[in-house]
Backbone as a printed PyTorch tensor [residue, N CA C, xyz], in Angstrom:
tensor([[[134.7440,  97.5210, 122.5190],
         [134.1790,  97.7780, 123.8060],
         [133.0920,  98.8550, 123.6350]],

        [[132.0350,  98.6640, 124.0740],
         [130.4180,  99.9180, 123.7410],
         [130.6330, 100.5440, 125.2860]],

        [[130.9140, 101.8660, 125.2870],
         [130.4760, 102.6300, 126.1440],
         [128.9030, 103.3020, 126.1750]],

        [[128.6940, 103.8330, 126.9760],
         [127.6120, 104.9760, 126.7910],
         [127.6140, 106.0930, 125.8600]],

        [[128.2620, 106.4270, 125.2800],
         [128.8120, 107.5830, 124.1910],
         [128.3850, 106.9120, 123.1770]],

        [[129.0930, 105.6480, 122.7620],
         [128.7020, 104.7030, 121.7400],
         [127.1130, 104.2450, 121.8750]],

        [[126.9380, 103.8980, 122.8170],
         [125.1480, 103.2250, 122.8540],
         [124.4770, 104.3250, 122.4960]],

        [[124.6290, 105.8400, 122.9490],
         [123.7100, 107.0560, 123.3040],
         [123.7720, 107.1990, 121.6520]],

        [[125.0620, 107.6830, 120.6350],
         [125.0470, 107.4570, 119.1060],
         [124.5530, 106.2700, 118.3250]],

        [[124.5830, 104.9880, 118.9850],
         [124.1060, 103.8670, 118.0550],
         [122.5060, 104.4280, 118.4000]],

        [[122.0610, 104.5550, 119.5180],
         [120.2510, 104.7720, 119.5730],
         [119.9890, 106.0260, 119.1670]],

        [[120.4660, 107.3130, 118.8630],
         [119.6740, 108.3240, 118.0490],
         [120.2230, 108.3630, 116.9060]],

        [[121.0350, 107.4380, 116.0650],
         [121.4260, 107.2890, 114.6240],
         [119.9640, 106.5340, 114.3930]],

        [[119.7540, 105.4570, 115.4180],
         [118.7520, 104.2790, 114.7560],
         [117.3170, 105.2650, 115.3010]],

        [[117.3810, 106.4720, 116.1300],
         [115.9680, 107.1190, 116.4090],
         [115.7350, 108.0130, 114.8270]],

        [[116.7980, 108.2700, 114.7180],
         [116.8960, 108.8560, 113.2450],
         [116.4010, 108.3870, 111.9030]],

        [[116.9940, 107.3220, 111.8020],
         [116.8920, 106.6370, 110.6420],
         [115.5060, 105.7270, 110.5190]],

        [[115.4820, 105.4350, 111.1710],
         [113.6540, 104.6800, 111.6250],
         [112.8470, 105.1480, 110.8970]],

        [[112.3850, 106.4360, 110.9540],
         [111.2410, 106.9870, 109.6840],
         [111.1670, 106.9820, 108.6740]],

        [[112.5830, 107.0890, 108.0720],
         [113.2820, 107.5980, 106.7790],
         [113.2700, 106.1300, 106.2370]],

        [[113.7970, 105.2090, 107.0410],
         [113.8440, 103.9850, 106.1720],
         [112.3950, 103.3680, 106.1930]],

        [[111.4890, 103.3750, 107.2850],
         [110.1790, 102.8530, 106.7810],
         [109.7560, 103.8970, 105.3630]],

        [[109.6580, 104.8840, 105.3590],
         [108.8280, 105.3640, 104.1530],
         [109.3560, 105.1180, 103.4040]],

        [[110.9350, 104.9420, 103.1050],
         [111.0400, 104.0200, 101.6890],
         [110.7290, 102.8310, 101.5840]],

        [[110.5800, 102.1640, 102.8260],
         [110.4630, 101.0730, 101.9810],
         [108.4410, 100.3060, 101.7590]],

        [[107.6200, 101.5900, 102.4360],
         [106.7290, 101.7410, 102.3130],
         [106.4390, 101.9090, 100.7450]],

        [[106.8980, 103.2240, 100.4660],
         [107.1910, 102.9850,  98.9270],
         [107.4240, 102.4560,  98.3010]],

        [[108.2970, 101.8970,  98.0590],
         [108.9040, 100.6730,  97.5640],
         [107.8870,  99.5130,  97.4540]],

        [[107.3660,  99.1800,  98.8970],
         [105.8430,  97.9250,  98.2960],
         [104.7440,  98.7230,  97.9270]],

        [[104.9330,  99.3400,  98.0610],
         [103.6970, 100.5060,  97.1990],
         [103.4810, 100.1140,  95.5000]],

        [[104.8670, 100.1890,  95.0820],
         [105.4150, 100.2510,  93.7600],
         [105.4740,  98.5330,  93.3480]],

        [[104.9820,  97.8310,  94.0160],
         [105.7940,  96.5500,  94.0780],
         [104.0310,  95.7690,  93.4540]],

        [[103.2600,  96.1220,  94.1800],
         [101.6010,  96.1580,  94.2450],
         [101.1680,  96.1440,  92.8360]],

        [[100.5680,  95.0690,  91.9800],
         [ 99.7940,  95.3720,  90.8750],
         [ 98.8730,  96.2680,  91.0770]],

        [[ 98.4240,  96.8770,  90.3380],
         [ 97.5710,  97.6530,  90.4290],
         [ 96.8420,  98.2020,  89.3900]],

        [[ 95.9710,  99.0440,  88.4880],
         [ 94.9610,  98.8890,  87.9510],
         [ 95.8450,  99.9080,  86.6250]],

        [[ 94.6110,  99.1420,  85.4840],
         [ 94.8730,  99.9680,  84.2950],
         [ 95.2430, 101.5570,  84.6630]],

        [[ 95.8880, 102.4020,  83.5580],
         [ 95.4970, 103.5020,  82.9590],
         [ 94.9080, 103.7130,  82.5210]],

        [[ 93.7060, 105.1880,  83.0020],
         [ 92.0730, 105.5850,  82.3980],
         [ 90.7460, 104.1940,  83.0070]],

        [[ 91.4160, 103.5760,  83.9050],
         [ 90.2120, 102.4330,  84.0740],
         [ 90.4520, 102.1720,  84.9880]],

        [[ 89.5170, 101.4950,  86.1010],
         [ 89.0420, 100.7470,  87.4990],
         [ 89.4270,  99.5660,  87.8120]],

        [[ 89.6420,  98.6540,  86.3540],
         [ 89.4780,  97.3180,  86.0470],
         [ 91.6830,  97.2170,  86.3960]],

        [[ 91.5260,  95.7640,  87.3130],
         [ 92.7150,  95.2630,  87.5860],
         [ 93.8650,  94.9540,  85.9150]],

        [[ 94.9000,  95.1770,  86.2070],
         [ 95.8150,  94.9700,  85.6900],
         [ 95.8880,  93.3260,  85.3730]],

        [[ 96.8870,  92.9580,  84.4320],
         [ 97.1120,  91.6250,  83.8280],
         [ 97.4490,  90.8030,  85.1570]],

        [[ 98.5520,  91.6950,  85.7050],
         [ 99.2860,  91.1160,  87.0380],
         [ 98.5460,  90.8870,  87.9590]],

        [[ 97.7040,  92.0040,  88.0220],
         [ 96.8450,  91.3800,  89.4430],
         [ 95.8910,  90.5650,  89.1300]],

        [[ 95.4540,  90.4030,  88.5590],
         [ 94.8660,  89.0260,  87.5360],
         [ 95.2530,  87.7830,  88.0910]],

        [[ 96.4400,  87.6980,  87.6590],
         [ 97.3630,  86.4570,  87.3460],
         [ 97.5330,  86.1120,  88.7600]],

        [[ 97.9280,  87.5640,  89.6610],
         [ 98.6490,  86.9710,  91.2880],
         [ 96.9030,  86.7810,  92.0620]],

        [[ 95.7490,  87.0910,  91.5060],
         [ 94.8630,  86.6170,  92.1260],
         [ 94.5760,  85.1990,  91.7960]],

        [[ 94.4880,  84.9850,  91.0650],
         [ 94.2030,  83.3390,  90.4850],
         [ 94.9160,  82.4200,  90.6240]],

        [[ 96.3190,  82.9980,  91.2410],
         [ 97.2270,  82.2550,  91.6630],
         [ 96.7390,  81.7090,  93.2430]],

        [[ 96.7230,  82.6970,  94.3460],
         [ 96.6850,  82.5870,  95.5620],
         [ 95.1870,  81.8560,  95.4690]],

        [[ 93.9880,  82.0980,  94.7450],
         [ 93.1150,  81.3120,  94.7030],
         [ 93.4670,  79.8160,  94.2350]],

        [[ 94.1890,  79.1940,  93.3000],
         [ 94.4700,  77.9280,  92.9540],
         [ 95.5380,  77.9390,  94.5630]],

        [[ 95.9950,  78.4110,  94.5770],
         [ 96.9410,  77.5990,  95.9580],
         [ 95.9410,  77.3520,  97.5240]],

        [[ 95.1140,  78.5950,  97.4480],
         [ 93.9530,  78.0780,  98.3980],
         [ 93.6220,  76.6120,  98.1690]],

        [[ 92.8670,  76.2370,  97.0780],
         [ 92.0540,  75.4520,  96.5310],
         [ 92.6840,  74.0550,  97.1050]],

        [[ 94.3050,  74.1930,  96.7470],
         [ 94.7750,  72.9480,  96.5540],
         [ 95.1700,  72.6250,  98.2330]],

        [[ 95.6690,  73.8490,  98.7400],
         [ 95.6330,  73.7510, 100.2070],
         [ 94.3650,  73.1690, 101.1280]],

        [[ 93.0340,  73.9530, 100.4370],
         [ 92.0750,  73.1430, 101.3170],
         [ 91.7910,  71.6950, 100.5170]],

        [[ 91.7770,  71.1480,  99.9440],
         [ 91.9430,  69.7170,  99.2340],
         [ 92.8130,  68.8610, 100.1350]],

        [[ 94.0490,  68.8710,  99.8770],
         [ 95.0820,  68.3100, 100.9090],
         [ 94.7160,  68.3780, 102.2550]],

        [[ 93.6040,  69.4700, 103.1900],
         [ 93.5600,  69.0250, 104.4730],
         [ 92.1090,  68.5330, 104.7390]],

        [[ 91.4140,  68.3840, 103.7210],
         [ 90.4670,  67.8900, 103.3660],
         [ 89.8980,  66.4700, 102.9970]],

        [[ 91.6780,  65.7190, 103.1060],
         [ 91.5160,  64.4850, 102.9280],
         [ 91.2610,  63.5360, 104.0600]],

        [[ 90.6010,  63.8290, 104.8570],
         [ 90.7380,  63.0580, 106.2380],
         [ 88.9390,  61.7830, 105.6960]],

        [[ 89.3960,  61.2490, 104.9640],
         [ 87.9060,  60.5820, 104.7270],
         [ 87.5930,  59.0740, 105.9910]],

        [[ 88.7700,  58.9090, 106.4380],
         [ 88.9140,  57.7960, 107.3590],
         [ 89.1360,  56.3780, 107.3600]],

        [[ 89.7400,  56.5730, 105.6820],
         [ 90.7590,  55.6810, 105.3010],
         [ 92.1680,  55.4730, 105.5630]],

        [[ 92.5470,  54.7430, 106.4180],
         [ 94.1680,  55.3390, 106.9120],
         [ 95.0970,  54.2960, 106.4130]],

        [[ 96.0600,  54.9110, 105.0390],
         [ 96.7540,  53.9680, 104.4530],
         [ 97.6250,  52.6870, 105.1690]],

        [[ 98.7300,  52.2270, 104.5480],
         [ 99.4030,  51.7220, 105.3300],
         [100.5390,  52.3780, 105.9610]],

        [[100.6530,  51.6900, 106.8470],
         [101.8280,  52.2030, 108.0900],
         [100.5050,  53.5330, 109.2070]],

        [[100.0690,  53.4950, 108.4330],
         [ 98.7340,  55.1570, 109.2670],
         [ 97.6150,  54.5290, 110.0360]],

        [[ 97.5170,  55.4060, 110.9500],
         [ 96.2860,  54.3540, 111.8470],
         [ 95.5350,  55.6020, 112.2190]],

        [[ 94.1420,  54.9940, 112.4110],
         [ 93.1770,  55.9540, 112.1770],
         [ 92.4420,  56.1910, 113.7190]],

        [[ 93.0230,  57.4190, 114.0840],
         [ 92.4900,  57.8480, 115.8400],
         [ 91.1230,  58.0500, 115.9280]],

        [[ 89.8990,  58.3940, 114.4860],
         [ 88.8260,  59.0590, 114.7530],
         [ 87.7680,  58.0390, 114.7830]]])
């Protein structure tokens, strides 16, 4: 059963804890983030790799909605 005693402690435990848990876990993707050599400007292996990634998944994403040439297989009928 939640009284007011209980609600008034569940909301300034959670007014409490609110800050404390965003900045960790701010940190936490902070740390999570490729990010650049030591002594240099130039991106890391990782961020490399996770850029060329999200670029090939672009690529293939706009391809696939890109197929509208106005050939409409079978069973597909063509509205345009």
């Amino acid at each position: 059963m939640l009284n007011r005693r209980k609600a008034m402690m569940g909301w300034l435990i959670y007014t409490a804890a609110k800050p404390i848990a965003k900045r960790a876990l701010r940190k936490k993707a902070r740390g999570a983030v490729p990010g650049t050599r030591e002594g240099s400007r130039g991106p890391n292996k990782a961020a490399i790799v996770a850029g060329l990634g999200a670029l090939a998944a672009g690529l293939m994403f706009w391809r696939s909605r890109g197929d509208g040439d106005g050939d409409a297989g079978p069973g597909e009928s063509s509205d345009s």
